[in-house]
N, C-alpha and C positions, 0 to 999 in steps of 0.2 A: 504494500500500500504506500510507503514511502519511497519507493524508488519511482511510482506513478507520478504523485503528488513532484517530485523535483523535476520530474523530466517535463511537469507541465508548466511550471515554474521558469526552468531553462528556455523553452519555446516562446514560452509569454514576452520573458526578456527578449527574447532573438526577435521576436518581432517589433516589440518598442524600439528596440534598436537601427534596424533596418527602416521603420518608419520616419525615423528622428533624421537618419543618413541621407533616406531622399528629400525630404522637408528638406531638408539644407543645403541640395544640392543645389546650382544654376539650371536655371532652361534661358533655351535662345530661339531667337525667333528672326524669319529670316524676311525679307520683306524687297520686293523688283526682282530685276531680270536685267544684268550686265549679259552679251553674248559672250564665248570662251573664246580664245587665241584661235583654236582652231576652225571656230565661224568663222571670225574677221578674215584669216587667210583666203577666203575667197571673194572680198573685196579689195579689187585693184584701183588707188587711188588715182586719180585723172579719168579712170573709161569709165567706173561705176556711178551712176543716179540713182537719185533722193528713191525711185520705182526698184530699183534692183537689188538697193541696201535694204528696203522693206520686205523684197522675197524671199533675199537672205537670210535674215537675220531678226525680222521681224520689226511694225511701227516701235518707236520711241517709246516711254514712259513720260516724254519731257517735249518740247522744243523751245529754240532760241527766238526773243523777241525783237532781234536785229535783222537788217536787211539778208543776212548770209540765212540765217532760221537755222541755224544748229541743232542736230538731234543731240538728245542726252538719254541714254542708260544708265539707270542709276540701279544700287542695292546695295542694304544694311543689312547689318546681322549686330543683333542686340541681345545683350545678356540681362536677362531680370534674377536677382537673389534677394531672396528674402523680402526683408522689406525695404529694401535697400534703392534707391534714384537707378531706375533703367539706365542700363550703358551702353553704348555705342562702341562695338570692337572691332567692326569692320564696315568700310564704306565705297564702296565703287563706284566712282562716274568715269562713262564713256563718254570722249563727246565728238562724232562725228560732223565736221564742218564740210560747208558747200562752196564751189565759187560759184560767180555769176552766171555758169552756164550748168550751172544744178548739177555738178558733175563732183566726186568726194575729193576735196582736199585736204583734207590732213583728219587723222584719226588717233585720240589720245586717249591713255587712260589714266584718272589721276585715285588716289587714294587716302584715308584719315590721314597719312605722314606727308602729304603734299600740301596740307593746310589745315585750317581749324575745325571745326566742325560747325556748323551750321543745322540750321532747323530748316527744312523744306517746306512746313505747313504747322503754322500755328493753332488754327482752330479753335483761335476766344476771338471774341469779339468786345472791344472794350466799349462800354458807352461812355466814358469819360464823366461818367454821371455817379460820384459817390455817397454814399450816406444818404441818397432822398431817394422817394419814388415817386410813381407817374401823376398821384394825385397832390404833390408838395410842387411839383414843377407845374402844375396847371394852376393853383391855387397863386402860387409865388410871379406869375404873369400878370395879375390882376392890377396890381399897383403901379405896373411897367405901362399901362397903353393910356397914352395921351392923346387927347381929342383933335388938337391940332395936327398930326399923323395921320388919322383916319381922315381926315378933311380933306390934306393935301393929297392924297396916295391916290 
């Protein structure tokens, strides 16, 4: 009866233990689509267009808002632990430029160790509006409107 009794004891632990090991493990998560070395090799820069890099290699995730219109490829790979600020441990941009005759001139790929990191999409919206709400801003216009305004307008 006691050799039952430890060996479920023994188990109980092995599994608090293994529980506690993946809880405090990292997960990552992986997010775009850079193409590999091995795609890009079959774009030749000067013959290839904006049509034959998309056959390739597939549309953009990005483009440039300059007259050239640069495609960009981009992907992250982010580590979340714990409860610990999401990190950024890997960042790829491609950026495939055009000349004038929409023909690929030059093809780069840069990475987190080529500069800072940057945020792509924010996703707040500030109203620049703090501490009041909608009915203190409607109340607080009341003492603001002069008759002579409405007169001239």
């Amino acid at each position: 009866m006691q050799f039952k009794h430890a060996r479920k004891i023994r188990t109980t632990l092995a599994i608090i233990g293994l529980s506690v090991t993946v809880a405090c493990s990292a997960t990552y998560t992986n997010h775009g689509y850079v193409p590999t070395e091995l795609e890009l090799e079959n774009i030749i820069v000067g013959t290839d267009t904006r049509e034959t890099v998309a056959e390739i290699v597939g549309h953009p995730s990005s483009t440039g808002v300059l007259s050239d219109g640069a495609w960009y490829y981009m992907s992250s790979r982010i580590k979340y632990y714990t409860y610990n600020k999401p990190e950024t441990v890997e960042r790829t941009i491609l950026a495939v430029s055009f000349d004038a005759n929409d023909k690929v001139s030059n093809i780069e790929r840069f990475g987190l160790e080529d500069g800072r990191v940057i945020t792509f999409s924010r996703r707040v919206t500030d109203s620049g509006v703090q501490g009041t709400n909608i009915f203190r801003q409607l109340l607080g216009n009341f003492g603001n409107i002069n008759a002579e305004q409405l007169l001239d307008g």
